[in-house]
C-alpha positions as CSV (number, residue, x, y, z in Angstrom):
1,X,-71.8,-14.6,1.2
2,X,-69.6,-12.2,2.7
3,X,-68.1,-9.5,0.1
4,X,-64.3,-8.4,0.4
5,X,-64.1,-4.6,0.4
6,X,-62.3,-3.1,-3.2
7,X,-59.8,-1.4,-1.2
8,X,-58.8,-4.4,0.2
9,X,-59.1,-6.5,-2.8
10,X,-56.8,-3.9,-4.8
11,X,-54.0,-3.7,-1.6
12,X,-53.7,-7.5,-1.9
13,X,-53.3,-7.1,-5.6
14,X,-50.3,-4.2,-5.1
15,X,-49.0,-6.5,-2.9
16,X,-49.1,-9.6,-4.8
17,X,-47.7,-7.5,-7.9
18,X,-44.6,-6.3,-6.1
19,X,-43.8,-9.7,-4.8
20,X,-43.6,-11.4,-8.0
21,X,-41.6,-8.2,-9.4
22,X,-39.2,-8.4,-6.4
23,X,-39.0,-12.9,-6.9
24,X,-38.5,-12.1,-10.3
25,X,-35.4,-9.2,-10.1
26,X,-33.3,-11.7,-8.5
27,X,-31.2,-13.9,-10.9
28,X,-32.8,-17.4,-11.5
29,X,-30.9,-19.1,-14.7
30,X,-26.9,-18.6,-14.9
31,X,-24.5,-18.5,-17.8
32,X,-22.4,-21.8,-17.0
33,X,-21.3,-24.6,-19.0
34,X,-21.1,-27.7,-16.8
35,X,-19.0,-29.7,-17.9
36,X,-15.9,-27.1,-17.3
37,X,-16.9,-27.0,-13.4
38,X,-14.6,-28.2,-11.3
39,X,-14.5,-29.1,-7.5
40,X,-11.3,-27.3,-6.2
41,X,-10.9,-24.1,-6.3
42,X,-11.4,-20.8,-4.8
43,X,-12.2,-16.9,-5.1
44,X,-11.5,-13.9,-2.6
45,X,-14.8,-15.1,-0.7
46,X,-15.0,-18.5,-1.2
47,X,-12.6,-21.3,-0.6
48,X,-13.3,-24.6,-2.1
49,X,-10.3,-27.2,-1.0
50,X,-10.4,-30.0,0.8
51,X,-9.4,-29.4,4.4
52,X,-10.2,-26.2,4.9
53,X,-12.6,-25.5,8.2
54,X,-14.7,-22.6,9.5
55,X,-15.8,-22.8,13.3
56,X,-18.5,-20.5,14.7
57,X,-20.1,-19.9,18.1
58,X,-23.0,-17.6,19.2
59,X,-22.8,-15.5,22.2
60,X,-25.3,-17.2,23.7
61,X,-24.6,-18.7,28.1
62,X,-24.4,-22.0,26.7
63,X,-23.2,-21.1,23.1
64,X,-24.4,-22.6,19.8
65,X,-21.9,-24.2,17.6
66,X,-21.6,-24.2,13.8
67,X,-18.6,-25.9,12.2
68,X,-18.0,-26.0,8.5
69,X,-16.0,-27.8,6.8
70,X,-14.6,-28.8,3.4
71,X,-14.2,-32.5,2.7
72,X,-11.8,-34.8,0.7
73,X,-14.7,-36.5,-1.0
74,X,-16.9,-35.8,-3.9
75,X,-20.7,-36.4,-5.5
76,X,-22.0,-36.8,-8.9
77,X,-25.3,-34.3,-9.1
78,X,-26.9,-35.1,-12.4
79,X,-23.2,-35.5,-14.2
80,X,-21.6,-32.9,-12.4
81,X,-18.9,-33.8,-9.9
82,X,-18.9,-32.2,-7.1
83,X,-17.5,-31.0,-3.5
84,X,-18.7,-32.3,-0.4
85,X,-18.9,-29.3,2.3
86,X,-20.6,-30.6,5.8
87,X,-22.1,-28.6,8.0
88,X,-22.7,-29.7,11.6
89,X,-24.7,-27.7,13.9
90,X,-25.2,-27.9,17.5
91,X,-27.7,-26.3,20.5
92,X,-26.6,-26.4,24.1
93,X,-23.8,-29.0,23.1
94,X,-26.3,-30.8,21.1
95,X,-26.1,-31.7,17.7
96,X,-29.3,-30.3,15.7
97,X,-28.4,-30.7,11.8
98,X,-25.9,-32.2,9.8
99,X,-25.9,-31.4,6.4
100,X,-23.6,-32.3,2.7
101,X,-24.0,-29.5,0.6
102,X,-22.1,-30.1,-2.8
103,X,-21.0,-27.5,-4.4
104,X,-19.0,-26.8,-7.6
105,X,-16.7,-24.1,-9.3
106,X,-16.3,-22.4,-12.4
107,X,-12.5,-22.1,-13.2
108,X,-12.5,-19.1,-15.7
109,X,-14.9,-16.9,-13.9
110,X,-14.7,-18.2,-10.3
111,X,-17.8,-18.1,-9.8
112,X,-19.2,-21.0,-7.1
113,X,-22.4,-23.1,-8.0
114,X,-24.6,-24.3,-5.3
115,X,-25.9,-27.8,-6.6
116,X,-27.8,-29.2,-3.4
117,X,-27.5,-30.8,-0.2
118,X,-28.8,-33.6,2.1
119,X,-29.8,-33.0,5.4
120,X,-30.5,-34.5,8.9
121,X,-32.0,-32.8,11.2
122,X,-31.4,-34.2,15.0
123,X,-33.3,-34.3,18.2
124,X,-32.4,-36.1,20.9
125,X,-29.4,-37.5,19.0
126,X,-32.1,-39.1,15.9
127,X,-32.6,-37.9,12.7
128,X,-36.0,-37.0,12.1
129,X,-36.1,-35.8,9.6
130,X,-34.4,-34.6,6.2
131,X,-36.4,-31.1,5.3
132,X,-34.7,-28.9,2.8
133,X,-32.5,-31.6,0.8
134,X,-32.8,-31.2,-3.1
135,X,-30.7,-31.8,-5.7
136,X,-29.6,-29.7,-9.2
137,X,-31.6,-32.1,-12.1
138,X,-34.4,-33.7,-9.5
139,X,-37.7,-32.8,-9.5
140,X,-37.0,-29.7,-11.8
141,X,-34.7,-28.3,-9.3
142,X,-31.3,-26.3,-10.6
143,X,-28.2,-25.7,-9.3
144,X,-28.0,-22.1,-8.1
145,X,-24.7,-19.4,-8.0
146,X,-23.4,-19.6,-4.3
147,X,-20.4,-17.0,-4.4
148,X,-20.0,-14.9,-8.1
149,X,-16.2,-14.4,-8.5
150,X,-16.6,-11.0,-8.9
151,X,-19.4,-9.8,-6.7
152,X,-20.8,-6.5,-7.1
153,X,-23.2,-4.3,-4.8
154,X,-26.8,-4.3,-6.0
155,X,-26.3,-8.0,-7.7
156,X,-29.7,-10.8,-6.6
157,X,-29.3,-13.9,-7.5
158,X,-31.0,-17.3,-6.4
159,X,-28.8,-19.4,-4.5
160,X,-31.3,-22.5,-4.8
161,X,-33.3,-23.0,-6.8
162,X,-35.9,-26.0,-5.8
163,X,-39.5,-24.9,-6.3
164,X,-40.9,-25.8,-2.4
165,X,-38.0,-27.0,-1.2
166,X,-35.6,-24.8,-1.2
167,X,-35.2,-21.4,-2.4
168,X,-32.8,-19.2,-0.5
169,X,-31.6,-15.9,-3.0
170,X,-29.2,-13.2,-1.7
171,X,-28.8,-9.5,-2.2
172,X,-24.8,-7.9,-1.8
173,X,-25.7,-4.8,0.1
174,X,-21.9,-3.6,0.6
175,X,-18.0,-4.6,-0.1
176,X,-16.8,-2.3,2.4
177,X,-17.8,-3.4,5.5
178,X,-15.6,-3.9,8.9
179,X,-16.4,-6.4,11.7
180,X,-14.5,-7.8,14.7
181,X,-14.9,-11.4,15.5
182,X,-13.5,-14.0,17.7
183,X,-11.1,-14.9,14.9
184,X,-10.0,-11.2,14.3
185,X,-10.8,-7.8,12.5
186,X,-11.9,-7.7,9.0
187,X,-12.2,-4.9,6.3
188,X,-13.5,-5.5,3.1
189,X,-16.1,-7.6,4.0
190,X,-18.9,-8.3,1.8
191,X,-22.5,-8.3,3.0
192,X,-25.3,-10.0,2.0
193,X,-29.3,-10.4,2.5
194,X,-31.2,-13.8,2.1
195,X,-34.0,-14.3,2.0
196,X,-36.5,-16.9,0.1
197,X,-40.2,-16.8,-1.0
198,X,-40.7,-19.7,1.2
199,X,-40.8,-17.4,4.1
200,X,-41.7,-13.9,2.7
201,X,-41.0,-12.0,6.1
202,X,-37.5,-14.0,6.8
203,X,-34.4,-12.0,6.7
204,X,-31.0,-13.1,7.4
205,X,-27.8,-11.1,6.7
206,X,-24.1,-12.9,6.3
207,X,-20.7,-11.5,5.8
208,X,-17.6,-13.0,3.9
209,X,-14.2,-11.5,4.0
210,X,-11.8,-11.6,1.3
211,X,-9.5,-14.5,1.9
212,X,-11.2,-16.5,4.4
213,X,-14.8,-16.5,3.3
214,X,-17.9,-16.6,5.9
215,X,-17.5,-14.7,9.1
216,X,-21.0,-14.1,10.4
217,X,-24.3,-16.0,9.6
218,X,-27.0,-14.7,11.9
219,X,-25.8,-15.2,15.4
220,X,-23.0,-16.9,14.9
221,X,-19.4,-15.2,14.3
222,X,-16.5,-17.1,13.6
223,X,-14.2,-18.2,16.0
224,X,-11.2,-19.7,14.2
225,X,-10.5,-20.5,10.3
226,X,-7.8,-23.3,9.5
227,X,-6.7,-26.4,6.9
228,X,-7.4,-29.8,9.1
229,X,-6.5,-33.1,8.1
C-alpha cells in the first residue's frame, strides 16, 4: 500500500480546516418570525410587487437574455405565503431555464427571505430536467435571507440553505460602487460575492442599486427596469 507523504496529509488538513471555518463565518440561521412575513414589499435593493420586471442581455454577438419578473400570484412554502418571481433565461434566442423562486418579506426589518424555487431547465424547447429546486421545510432545507434591509459591508449570509441541493451564500464587498449599464448610470451600488460549497472554486459577483435592485449578474447587465401588466 502506497503511503501519503505528512506534508501532504497536514496541507489537506489546513485546507479542510479553513473551509469549514470560512462555510461556517457565513450566516446560516436568521432571526425571523414567520408568521409576520409578508409577500409585498420592498427595501432600497429589493423590490417585491407584483409587476415589477428586470430585463438583462449579455454582450455576447448573439446576446443572452435574462428577464425577471415579479408575478401576481403566490405559494404556500411550509405555511408561509409567498411571492412568485420567474426567471426565464435564454441562449442564442433559446430558452435554457425557467425558474419560480418564492420569496417573502419581513415588514419591520425589510429584510427579504429566500424560501425556494422550482426549476426547468430546457434543451431543445423540453424540460429535462429540474436540478436545484428545494423548498424552505422539505428535506431539512430552510429558507435563507435574500436582501437584509440594511446591508452592511463585511456581512455573509446563506442565501439557501438546502444541504446538496442548493446552497448559494453571499458576501457585500462594497455600497459605494458606480456602474454604467444599458439601463443607465448607477452610484451607490451594492456588491456582492456568491459563492456555495457545492462548487468550492465558483465565484460570481452581482450588483443592486438602491431603488431598482439587480443590475449585473455575471454577464448580464440590465437593459431596462419597468411595472408590466
Amino acid at each position: 500500500m502506497l503511503s501519503t507523504p505528512t506534508s501532504l496529509v497536514l496541507g489537506l488538513a489546513v485546507v479542510a480546516s479553513a473551509a469549514a471555518l470560512d462555510a461556517q463565518s457565513f450566516q446560516q440561521s436568521f432571526p425571523v418570525v414567520e408568521k409576520n412575513l409578508v409577500t409585498v414589499g420592498e427595501n432600497p435593493y429589493f423590490i417585491l410587487k407584483p409587476g415589477y420586471q428586470l430585463s438583462f442581455a449579455n454582450k455576447g454577438a448573439k446576446p443572452d437574455t435574462l428577464v425577471i419578473t415579479v408575478l401576481n400570484e403566490t405559494k404556500n412554502i411550509a405555511g408561509i405565503e409567498a411571492r412568485v418571481v420567474e426567471e426565464r433565461e435564454t441562449d442564442a434566442g433559446e430558452l435554457i431555464e425557467v425558474s419560480r423562486n418564492y420569496f417573502a418579506i419581513d415588514p419591520q426589518s425589510s429584510d427579504v427571505y429566500y424560501l425556494g424555487e422550482d426549476v426547468d431547465m430546457y434543451k431543445k424547447g423540453k424540460v429535462v430536467n429540474h436540478e436545484g429546486s428545494w423548498h424552505h421545510g422539505t428535506a431539512g432545507a430552510r429558507l435563507g435571507l435574500m436582501m437584509p434591509g440594511q446591508p452592511v459591508v463585511g456581512a455573509k449570509f446563506y442565501q439557501e440553505v438546502a444541504k446538496g441541493v442548493a446552497m448559494d451564500r453571499a458576501e457585500i464587498l462594497t455600497l459605494t460602487g458606480k456602474i454604467t449599464t444599458p439601463a443607465g448610470s448607477f452610484e451607490r451600488v451594492l456588491r456582492t460575492k456568491e459563492t456555495t460549497p457545492l462548487e468550492p472554486l465558483a465565484r460570481e459577483y452581482k450588483m443592486y442599486a438602491p431603488g431598482v435592485g439587480l443590475i449585473k449578474d455575471g454577464d448580464f447587465e440590465l437593459v431596462s427596469h419597468k411595472f408590466v401588466r
